[in-house]
N, C-alpha and C positions, 0 to 999 in steps of 0.2 A: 205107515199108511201109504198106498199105493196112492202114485200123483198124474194128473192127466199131460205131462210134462216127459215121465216117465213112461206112459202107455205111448205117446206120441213120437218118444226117442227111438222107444223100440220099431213100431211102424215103419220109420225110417230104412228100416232094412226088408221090409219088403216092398219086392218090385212086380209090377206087372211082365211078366219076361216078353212080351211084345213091345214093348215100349221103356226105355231105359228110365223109367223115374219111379220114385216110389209112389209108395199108395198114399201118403201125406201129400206132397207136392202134386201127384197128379189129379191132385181133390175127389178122391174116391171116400173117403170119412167125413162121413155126414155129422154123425154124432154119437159122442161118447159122456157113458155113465160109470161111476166107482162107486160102491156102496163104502161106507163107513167100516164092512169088512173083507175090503178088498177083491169082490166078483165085479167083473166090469162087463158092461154089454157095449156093444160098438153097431151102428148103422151105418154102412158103408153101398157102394154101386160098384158095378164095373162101366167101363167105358160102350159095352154096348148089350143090353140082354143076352144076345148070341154070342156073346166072351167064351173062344173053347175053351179059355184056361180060369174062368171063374169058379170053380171048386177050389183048383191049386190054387189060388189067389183067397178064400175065405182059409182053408185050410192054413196056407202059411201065416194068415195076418192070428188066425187061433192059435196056433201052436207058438209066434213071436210075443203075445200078451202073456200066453202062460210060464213064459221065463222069466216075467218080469217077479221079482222077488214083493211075493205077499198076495201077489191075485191066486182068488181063488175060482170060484166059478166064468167061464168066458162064454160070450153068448156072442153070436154074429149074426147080424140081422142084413139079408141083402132086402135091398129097396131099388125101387127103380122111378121115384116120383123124388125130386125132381132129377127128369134125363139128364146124364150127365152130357157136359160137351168142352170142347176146347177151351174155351174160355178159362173153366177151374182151375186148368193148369197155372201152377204159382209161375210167374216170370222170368223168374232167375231160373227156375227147373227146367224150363222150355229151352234157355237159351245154353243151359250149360250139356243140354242134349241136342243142341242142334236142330230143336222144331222151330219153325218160323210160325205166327199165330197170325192170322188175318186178323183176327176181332183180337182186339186187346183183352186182357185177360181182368176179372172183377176179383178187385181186393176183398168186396163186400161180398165174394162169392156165397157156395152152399157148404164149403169145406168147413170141417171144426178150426181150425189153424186158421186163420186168419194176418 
């Protein structure tokens, strides 16, 4: 059975190519589903509606889930409530790419990851 552990490792390897972090850490995954037979749907944002590279960005996070051994259907739902912002950014991601954050960043954020 496909594990949300596993959808989330894969994530990992995509990156927003404007911004060195992944799509986990940069808290763009809202929320993730696995059915009992391995189709997963994922609610995700980009960092701003007018994202030029939001296609590439749904596209790669679809074709990274579909490697994961056992998913079957992938579904991507982009959302834009609630707007993302700096804040979601995980910590450690912010600091090992060298953004400094004005507003501390919410452990509680909107991210799946927490």
């Amino acid at each position: 059975m496909v594990t949300e552990e596993q959808v989330l490792d894969v994530l990992r390897t995509v990156y927003d190519p404007e911004i060195p972090i992944n799509v986990v850490d940069l808290g763009l995954i809202y929320g993730l589903e696995i059915t009992e037979g391995g189709d997963v749907s994922v609610r995700m944002t980009m960092t701003t509606p007018q994202c030029p590279l939001g296609s590439y960005i749904v596209e790669a996070t679809e074709q990274a889930i579909r490697g994961v051994a056992g998913v079957g259907a992938v579904h991507v739902e982009l959302v834009f409530d609630p707007p993302w912002d700096v804040s979601m950014i995980k910590e450690e991601a912010a600091r090992e790419a060298g953004i400094i954050l004005d507003t501390p960043t919410a452990e509680g954020d909107n991210s799946v990851e927490k």
